[in-house]
N, CA, C and O of each residue as an XYZ file, in Angstrom:
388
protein
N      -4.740     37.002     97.052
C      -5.322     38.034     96.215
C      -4.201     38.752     95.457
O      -3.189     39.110     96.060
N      -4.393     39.007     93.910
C      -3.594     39.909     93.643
C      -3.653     41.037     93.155
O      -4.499     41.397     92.336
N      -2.793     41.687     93.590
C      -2.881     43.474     92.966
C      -2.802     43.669     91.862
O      -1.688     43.482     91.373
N      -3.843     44.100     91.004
C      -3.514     44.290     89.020
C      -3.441     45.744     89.209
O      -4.007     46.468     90.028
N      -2.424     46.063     88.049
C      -2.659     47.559     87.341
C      -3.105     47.015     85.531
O      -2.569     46.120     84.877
N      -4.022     47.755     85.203
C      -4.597     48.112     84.398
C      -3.740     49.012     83.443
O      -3.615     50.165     83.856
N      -3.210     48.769     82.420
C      -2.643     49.517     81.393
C      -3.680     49.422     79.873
O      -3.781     48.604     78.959
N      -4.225     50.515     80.155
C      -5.483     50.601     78.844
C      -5.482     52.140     78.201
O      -5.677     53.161     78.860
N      -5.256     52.087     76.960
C      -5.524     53.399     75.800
C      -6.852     54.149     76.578
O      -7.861     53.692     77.114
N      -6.417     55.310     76.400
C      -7.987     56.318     77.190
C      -8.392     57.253     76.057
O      -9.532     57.659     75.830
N      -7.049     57.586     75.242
C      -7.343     59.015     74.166
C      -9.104     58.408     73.297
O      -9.291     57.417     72.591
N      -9.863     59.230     73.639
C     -10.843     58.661     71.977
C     -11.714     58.211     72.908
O     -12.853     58.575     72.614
N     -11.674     57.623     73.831
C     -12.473     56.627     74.556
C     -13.556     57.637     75.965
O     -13.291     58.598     76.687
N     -14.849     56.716     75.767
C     -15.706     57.822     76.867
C     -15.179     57.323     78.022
O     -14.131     56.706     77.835
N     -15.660     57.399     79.483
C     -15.377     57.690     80.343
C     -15.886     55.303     80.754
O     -15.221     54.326     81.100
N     -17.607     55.612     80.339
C     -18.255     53.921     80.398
C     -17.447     53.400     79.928
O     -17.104     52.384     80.533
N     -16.454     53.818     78.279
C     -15.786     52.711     77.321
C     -15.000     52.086     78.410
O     -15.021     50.866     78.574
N     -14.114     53.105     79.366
C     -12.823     52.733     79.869
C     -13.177     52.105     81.113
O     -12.363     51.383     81.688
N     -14.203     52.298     81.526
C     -15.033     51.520     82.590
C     -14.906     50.281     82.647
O     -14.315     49.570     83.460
N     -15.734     49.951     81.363
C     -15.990     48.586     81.044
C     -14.979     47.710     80.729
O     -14.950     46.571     81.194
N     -13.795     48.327     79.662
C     -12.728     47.504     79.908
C     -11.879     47.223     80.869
O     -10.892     46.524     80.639
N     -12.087     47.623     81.835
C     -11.160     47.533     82.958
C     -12.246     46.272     83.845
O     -11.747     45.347     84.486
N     -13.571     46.456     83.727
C     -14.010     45.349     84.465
C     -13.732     43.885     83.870
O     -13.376     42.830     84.395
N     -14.039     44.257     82.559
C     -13.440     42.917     81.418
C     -12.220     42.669     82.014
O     -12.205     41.768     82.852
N     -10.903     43.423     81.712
C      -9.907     43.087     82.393
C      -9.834     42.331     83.713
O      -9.439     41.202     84.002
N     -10.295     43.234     84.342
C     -10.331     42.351     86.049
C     -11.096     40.492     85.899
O     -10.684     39.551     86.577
N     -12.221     40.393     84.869
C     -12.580     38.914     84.838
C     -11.805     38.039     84.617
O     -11.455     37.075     85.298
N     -11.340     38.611     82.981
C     -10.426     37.897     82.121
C      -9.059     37.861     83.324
O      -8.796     36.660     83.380
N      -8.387     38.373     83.994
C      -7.371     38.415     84.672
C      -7.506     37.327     86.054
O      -6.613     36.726     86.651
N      -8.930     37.347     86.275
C      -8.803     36.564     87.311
C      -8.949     34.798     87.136
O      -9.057     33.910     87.982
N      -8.904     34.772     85.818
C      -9.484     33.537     84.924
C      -8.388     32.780     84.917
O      -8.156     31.615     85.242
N      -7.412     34.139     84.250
C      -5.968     33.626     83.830
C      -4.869     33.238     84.750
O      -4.076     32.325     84.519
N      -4.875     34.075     85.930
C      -4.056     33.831     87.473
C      -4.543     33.229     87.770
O      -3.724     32.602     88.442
N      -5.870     32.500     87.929
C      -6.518     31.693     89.017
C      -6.416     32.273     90.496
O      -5.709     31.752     91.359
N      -7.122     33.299     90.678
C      -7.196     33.959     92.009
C      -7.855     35.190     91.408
O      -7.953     35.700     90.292
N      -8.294     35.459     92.745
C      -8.822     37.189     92.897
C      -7.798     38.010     92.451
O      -6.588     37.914     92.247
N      -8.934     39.105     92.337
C      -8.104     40.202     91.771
C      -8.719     41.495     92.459
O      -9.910     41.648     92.731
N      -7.555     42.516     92.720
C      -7.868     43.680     93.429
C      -7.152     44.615     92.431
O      -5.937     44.748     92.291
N      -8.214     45.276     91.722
C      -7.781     46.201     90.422
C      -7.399     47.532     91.330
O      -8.223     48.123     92.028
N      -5.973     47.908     91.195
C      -5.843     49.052     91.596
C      -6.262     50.306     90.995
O      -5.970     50.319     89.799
N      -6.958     51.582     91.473
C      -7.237     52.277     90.666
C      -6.538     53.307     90.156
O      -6.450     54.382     90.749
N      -6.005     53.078     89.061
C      -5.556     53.695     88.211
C      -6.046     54.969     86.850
O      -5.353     55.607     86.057
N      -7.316     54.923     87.053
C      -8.372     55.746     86.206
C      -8.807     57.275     87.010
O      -9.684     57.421     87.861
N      -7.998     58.201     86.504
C      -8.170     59.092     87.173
C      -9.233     60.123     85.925
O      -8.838     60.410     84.795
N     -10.518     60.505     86.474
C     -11.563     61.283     86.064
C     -11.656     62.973     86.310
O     -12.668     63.658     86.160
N     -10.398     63.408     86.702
C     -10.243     64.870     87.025
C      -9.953     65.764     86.340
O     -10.127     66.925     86.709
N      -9.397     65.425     85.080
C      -9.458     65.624     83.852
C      -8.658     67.296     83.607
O      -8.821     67.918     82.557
N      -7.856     67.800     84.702
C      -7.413     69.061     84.930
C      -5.686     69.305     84.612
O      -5.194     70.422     84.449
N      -4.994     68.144     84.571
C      -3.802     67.859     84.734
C      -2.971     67.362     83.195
O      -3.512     66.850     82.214
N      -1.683     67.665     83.354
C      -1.282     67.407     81.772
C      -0.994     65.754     81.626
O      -0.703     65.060     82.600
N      -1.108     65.288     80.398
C      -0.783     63.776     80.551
C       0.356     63.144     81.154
O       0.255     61.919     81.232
N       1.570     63.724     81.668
C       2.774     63.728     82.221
C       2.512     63.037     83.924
O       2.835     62.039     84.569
N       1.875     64.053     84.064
C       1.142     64.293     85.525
C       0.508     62.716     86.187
O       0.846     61.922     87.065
N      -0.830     62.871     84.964
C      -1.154     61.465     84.967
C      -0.481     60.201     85.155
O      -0.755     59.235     85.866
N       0.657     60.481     84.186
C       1.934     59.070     83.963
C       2.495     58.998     85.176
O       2.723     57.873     85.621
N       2.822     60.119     85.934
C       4.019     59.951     86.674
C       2.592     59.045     88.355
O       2.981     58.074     89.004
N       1.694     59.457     88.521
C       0.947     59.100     89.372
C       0.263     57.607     88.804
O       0.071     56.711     89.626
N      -0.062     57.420     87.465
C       0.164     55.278     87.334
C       1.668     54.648     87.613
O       1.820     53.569     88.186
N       2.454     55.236     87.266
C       3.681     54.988     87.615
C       4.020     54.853     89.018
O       4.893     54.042     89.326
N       3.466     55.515     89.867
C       3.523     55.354     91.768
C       2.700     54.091     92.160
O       3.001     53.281     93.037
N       1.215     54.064     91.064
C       0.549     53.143     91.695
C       1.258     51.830     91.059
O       1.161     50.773     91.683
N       2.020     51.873     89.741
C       2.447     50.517     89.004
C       3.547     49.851     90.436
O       3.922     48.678     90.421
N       3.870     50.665     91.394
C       5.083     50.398     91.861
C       4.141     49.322     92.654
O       4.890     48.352     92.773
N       2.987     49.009     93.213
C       2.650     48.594     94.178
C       2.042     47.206     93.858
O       1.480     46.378     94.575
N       2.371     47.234     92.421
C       1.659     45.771     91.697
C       1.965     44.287     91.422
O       3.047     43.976     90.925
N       1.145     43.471     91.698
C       2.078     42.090     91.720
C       1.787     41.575     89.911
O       2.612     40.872     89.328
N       0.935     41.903     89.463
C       0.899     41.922     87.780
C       0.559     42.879     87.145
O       0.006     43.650     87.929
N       0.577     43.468     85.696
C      -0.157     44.087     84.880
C      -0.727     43.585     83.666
O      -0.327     42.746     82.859
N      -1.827     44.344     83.734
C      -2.660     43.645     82.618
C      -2.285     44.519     81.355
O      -1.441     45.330     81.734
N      -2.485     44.645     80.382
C      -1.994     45.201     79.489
C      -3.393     45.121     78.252
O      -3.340     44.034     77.676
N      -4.625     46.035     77.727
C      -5.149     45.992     77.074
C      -5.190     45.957     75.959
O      -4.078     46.426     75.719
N      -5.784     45.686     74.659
C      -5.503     45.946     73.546
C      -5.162     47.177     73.202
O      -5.478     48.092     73.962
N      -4.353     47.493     71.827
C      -4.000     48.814     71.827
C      -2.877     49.562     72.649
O      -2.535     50.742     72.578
N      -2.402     48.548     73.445
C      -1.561     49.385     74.220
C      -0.473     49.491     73.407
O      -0.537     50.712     73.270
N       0.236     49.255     72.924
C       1.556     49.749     71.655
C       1.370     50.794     70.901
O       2.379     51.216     70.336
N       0.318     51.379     70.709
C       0.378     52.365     70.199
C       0.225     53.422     71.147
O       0.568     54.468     70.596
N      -0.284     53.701     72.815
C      -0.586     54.639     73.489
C       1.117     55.192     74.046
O       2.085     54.434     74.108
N       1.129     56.216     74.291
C       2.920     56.571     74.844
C       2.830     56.080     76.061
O       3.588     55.176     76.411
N       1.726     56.691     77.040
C       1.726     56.135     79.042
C       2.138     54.052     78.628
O       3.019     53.275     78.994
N       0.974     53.950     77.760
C       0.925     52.099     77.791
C       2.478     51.789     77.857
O       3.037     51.161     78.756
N       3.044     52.324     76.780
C       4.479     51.935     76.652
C       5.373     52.093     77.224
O       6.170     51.160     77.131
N       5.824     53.308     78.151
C       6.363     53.683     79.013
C       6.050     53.009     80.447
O       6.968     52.907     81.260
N       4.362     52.414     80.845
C       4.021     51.474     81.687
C       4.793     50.420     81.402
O       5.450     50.137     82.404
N       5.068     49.564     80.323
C       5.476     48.369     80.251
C       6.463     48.186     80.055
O       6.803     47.021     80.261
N       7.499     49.105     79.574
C       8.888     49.343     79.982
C       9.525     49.046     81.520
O      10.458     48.389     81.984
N       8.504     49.889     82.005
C       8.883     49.899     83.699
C       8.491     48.721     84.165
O       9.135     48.158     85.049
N       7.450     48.225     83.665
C       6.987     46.591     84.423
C       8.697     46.084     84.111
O       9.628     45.871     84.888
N       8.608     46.027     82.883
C       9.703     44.367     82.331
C      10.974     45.243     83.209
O      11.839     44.635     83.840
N      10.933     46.307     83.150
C      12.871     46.670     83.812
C      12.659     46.326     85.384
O      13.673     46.027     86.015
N      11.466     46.347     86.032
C      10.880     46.126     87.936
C      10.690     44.881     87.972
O      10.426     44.352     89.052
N      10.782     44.115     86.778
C      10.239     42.737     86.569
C       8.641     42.717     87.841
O       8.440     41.973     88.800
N       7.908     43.695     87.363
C       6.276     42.782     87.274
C       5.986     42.153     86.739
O       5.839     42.635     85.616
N       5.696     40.992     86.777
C       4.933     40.061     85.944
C       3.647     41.228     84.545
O       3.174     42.363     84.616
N       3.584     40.278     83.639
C       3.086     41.074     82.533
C       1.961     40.394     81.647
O       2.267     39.457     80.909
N       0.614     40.882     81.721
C      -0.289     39.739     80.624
C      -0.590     40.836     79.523
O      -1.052     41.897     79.942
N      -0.452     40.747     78.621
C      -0.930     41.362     77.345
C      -2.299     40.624     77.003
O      -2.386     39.398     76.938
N      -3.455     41.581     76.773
C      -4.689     40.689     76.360
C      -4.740     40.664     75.105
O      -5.626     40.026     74.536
């Protein structure tokens, strides 16, 4: 089984949008590895905290990951980019969709 983190744009997006792409993700991901997938959760709905906050707590969970998925749009989000920095320098493996 492997551990995915989910790197997906949230600004703009409802709460279902980001839902749904993350389940897309988890299909498409398990298509592409050929194996299960155990989407770590990374989608935090508490909505009280500054975006920093947020980063630094995907960043704890990125540590625990054997790939990341990487959604569309992610080059333009700052967390996306700063996520995938840290993958390629930790060398996680990396899928851009």
């Amino acid at each position: 089984m492997v551990r995915l983190f989910i790197s997906q744009p949230m600004r703009g997006k409802s709460d279902e949008e980001i839902v749904a792409e993350r389940e897309y993700a988890k299909l498409a991901a398990s298509r592409v590895l050929k194996d299960e997938v155990e989407v770590i959760d990374s989608f935090f709905q508490d909505g009280d905290r500054k975006p920093l906050e947020y980063l630094a707590e995907s960043l704890k969970l990125l540590a625990n990951a054997d790939w990341v998925w990487f959604c569309d749009g992610w080059e333009q989000a700052r967390g996306c980019k700063i996520e995938n920095l840290c993958a390629r320098e930790y060398g996680i493996p990396i899928v851009h969709a």
